[in-house]
C-alpha positions in Angstrom: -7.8 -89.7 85.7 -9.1 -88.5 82.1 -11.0 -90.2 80.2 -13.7 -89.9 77.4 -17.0 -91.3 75.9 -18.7 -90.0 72.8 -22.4 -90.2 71.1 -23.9 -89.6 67.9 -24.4 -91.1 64.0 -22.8 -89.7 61.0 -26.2 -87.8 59.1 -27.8 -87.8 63.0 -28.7 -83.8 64.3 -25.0 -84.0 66.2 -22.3 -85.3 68.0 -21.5 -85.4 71.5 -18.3 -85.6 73.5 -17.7 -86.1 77.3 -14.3 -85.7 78.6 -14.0 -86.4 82.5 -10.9 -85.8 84.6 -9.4 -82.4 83.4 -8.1 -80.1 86.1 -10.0 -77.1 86.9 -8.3 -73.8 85.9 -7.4 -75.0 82.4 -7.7 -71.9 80.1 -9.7 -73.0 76.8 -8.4 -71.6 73.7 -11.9 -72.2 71.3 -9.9 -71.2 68.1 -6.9 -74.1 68.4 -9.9 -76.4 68.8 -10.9 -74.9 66.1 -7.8 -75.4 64.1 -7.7 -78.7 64.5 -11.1 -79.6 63.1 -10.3 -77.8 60.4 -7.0 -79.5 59.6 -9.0 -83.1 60.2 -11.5 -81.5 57.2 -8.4 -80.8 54.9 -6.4 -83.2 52.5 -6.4 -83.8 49.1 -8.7 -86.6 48.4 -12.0 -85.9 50.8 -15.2 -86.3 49.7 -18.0 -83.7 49.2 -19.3 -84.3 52.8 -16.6 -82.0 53.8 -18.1 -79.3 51.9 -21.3 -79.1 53.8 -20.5 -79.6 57.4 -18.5 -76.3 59.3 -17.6 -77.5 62.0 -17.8 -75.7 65.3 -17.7 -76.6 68.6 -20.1 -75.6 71.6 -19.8 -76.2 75.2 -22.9 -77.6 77.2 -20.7 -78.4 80.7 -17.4 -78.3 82.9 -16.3 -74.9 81.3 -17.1 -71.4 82.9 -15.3 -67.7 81.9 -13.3 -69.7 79.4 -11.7 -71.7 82.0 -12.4 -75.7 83.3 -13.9 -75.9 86.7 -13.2 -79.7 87.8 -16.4 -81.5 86.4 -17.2 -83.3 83.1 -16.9 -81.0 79.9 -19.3 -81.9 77.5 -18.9 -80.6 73.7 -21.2 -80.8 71.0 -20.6 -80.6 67.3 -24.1 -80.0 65.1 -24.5 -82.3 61.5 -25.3 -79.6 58.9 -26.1 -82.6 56.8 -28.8 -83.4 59.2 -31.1 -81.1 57.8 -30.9 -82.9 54.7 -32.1 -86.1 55.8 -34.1 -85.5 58.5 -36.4 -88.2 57.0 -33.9 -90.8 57.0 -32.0 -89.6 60.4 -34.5 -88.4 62.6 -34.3 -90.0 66.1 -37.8 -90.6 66.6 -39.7 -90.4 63.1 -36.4 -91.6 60.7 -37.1 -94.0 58.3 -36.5 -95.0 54.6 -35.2 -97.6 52.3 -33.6 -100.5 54.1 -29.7 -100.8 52.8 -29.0 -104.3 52.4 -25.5 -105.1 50.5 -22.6 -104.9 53.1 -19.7 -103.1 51.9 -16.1 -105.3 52.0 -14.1 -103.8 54.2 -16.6 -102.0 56.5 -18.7 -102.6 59.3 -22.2 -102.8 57.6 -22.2 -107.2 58.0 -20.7 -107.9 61.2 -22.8 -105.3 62.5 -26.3 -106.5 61.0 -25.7 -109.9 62.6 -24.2 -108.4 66.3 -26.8 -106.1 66.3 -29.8 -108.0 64.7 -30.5 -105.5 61.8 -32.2 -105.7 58.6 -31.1 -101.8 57.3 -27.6 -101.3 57.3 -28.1 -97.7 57.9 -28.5 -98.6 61.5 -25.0 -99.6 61.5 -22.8 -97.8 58.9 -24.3 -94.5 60.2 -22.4 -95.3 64.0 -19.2 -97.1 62.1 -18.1 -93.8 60.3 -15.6 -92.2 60.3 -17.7 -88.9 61.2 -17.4 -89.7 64.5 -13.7 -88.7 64.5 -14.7 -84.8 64.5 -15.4 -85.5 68.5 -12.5 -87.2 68.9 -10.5 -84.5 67.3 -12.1 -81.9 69.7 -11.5 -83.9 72.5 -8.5 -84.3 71.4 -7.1 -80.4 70.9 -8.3 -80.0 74.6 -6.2 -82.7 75.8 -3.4 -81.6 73.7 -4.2 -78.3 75.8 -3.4 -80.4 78.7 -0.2 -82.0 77.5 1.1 -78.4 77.0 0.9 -77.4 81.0 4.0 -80.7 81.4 5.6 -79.5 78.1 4.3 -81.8 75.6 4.2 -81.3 72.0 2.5 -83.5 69.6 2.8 -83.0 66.1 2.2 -85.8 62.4 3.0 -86.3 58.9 2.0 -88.6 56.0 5.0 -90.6 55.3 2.8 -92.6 52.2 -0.1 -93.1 50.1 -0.4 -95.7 47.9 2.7 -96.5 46.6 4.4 -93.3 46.8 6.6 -93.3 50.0 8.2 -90.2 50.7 11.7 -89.8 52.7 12.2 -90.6 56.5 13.1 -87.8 58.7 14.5 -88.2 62.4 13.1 -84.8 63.6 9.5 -83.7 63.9 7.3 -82.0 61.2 8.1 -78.7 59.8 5.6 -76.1 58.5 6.0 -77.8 55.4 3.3 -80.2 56.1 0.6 -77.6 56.9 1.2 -76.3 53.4 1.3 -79.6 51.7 -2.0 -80.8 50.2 -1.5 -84.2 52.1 0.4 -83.6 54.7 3.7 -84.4 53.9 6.9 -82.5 54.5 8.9 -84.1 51.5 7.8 -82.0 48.6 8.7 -84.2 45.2 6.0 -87.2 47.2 3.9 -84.5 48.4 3.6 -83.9 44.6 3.5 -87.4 43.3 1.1 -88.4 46.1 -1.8 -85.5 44.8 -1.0 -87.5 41.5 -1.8 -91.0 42.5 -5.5 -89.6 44.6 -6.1 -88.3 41.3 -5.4 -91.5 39.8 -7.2 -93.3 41.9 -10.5 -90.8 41.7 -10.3 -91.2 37.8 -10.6 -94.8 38.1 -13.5 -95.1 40.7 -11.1 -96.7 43.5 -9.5 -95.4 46.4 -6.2 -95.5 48.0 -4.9 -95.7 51.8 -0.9 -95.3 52.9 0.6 -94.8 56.3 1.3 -91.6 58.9 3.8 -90.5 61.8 2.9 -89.1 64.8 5.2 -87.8 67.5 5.4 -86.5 70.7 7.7 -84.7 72.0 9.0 -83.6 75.1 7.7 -86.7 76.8 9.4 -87.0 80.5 10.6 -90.3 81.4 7.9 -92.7 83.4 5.0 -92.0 82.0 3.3 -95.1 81.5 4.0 -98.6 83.3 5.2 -101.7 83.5 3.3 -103.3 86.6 0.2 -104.7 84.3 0.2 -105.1 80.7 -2.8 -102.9 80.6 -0.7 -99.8 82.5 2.3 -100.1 79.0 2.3 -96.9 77.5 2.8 -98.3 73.7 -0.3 -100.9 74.5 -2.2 -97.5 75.1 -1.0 -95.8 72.3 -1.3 -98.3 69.7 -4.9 -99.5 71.1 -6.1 -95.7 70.6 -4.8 -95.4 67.2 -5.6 -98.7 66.1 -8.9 -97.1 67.2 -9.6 -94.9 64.4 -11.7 -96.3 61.5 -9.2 -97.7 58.5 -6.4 -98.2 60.3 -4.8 -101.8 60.4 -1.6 -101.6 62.1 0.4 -99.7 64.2 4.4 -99.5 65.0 6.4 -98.0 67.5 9.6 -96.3 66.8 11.7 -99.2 64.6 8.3 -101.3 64.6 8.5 -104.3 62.1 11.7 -103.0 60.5 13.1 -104.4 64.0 13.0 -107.9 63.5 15.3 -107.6 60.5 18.3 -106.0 63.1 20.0 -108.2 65.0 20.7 -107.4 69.0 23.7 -106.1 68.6 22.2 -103.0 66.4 18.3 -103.4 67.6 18.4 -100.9 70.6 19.4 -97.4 71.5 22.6 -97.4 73.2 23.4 -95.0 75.8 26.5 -92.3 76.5 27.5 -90.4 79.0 26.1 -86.5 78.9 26.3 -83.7 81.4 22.8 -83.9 82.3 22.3 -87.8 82.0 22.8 -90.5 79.8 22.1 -89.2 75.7 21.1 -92.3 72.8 22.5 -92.2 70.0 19.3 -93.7 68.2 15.2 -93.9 68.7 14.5 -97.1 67.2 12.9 -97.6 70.4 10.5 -94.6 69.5 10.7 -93.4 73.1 8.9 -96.5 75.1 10.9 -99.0 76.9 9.4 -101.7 79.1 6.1 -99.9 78.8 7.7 -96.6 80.0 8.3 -93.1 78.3 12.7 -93.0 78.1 12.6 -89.3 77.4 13.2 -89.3 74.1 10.3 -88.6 71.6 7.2 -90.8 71.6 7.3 -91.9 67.6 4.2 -94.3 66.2 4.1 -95.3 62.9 0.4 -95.9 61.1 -0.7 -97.9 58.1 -4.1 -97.1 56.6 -6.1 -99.2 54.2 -8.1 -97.9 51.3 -11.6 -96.8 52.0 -14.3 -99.0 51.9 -16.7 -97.3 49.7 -15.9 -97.5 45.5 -17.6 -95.8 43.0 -17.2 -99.0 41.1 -18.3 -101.3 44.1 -17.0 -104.3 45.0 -19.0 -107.5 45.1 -21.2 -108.4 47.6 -24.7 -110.1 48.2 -28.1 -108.5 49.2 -28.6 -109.4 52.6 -32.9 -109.0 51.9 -32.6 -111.6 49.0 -29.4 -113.7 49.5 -28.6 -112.9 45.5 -25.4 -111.4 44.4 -25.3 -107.7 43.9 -22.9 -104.7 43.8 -21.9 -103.7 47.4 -23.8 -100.3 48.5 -22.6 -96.8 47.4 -22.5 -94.4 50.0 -20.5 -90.6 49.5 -16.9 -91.1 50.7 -13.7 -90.1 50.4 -11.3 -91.1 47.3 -8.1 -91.0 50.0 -8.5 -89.8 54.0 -5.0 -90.9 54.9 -3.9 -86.5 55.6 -6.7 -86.2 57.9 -6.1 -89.7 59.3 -3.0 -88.2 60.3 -4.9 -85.2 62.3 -7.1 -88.2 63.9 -3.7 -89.7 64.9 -2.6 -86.8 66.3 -5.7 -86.2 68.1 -5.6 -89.8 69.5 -2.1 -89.8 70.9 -2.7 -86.7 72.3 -5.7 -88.7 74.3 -3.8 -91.4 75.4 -0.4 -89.8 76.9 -2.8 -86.9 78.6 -4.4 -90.6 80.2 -1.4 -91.5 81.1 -0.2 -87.8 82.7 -3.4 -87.5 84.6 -2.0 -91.5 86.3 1.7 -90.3 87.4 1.0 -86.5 87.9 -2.8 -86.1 88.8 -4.0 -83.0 90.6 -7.7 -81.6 90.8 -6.4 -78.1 89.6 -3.8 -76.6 87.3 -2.0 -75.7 90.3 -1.8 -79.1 91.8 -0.4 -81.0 88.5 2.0 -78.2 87.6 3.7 -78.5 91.6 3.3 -82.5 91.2 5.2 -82.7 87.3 7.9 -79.6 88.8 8.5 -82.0 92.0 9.1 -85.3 90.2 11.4 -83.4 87.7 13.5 -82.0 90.5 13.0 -85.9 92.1 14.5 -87.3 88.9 17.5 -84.9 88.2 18.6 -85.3 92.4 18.4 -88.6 91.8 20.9 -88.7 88.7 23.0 -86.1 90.6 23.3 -88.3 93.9 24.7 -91.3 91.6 26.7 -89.6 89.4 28.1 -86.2 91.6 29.9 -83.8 89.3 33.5 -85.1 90.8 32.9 -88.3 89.8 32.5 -89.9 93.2 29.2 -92.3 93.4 
């Protein structure tokens, strides 16, 4: 089974990654991890953080020749900022000015009093969203994994602020790789630049919402035994996962309630190689289960925390009223919340691949997924022959 742990603080000398369960024989391919940390650096709106850190990853474990061998791969991305607060940041001599006035909207106060802290640092550091550059790599190697059963995961920014931009049924084009923000409708793609702009001239900051979609999802994966084993539990657990985000549809999602039952669900037809749907407002899970048809989530994201012009707040040190903190952020992260989407979807269905098709090599998962293919389609054959005759 695959599964994942990761270490390290925002300004701290790195990050760290462990990602268990991987079949040995997995050809690495370093420059799509690459890519994708890339992409998750990209977006019109990011703040000047991205400018310093380059991010590359290096392999400590569980990879030899380019290939994985069975056991743990560990990954480790280096902080370039490190360097420049090594005062602050250093694991065993850091230390500095105590921040004290907990940002709305973040973790900085809930943390002081879980943890017992008196400098905010100790939390905030952990609580951002820096941590998502392990997540990502993690990620592209489990999107690796996906691609040995024929899965393809892809996203798009459907809105930021109050620009929406135009539903589309199929999956992302090129178009969104060339768009500043992500999006593959090019009059919001336009509009949306507009409003970060907006937003960065007035000191504030501005969320929105993303797709991600998988495709090529074979039916079953997931479960419907425990609520723990439903595949959309997983998926909207990981994605709600991902620092900002505060809600998280599948397929129709809250636009279902307004349908009645009659028009709510994917009806099926007859097809030469099995029933076909005319509709996905199921977004490819039914009773906890993958139906076949793409996996489709749908992600709102709120503002960021930090302001220019801060919000209220109260110095924790004095108990007086005072501006809330001022740390460097982003004006608008939603385009490379969309790569951490991604990223995290491609986490949860490989968890739920390694469950129903396992296998300690390459070899093994490939013959498992081929045999419950040819399972499924003898199965459809036996109860609907070709003549007619069940």
């Amino acid at each position: 089974m695959i599964r994942y742990l990761t270490a390290g603080e925002s300004h701290g000398p790195a990050l760290v990654g462990i990602l268990d369960g991987l079949p040995a024989g997995m050809r690495v391919d370093v420059p799509a991890i690459q890519m994708e940390l890339k992409r998750r650096q990209g977006g019109h709106g990011r703040g000047r953080r991205m400018q310093i850190e380059s991010d590359e990853v290096e392999f400590l474990s569980g990879v030899r020749g380019g290939s994985t061998l069975g056991s743990p791969v560990a990954l480790y991305l280096r902080n370039r900022d490190f360097e420049n607060v090594r005062s602050l940041m250093d694991p065993m001599t850091g230390s500095g000015p105590a921040i004290t006035r907990p940002r709305p909207g973040h973790a900085d106060f809930a943390g002081a009093l879980k943890y017992r802290h008196r400098d905010l640092r100790n939390v905030l550091e952990r609580a951002s969203a820096r941590e998502t550059a392990m997540r990502v790599a993690v990620g592209a190697l489990c999107r690796q994994y996906l691609a040995l059963v024929g899965i393809r995961v892809s996203g798009r920014v459907v809105r930021i602020g109050d620009v929406a931009a135009r539903q589309f049924d199929q999956a992302p084009g090129p178009e969104v790789e060339e768009s500043p923000v992500r999006c593959d409708d090019e009059a919001a793609s336009a509009a949306m630049v507009e409003a970060i702009d907006k937003a960065k001239a007035a000191g504030d900051t501005l969320g929105g919402a993303f797709e991600v979609r998988a495709a090529g999802t074979p039916v079953g994966i997931g479960g419907n035994r425990q609520p723990g084993d439903r595949l959309d539990a997983r998926i909207a657990g990981a994605l709600m996962s991902i620092q900002t985000v505060k809600a998280v549809e599948i397929g129709s999602g809250s636009f279902g309630g307004a349908f009645v039952g009659s028009t709510a669900h994917d009806t099926f037809e007859p097809g030469q190689n099995g029933p076909s749907r005319g509709s996905n407002r199921a977004g490819g899970i039914e009773g906890g289960m993958s139906n076949g048809q793409d996996v489709v989530a749908y992600v709102r994201v709120k503002p960021i925390a930090t302001l220019m012009r801060p919000l209220a707040s109260v110095d924790l040190a004095t108990g007086s009223r005072a501006p809330a903190t001022i740390v460097r952020s982003d004006v608008c992260a939603v385009p490379a919340a969309s790569v951490i989407g991604e990223a995290m979807l491609c986490i949860a269905l490989a968890e739920a691949v390694s469950e129903k098709y396992g296998g300690d090599s390459v070899e093994e998962l490939t013959a498992h997924f081929a045999a419950s293919e040819r399972g499924a389609k003898a199965l459809f054959s036996v109860l609907h022959p070709p003549d007619g005759n069940a």
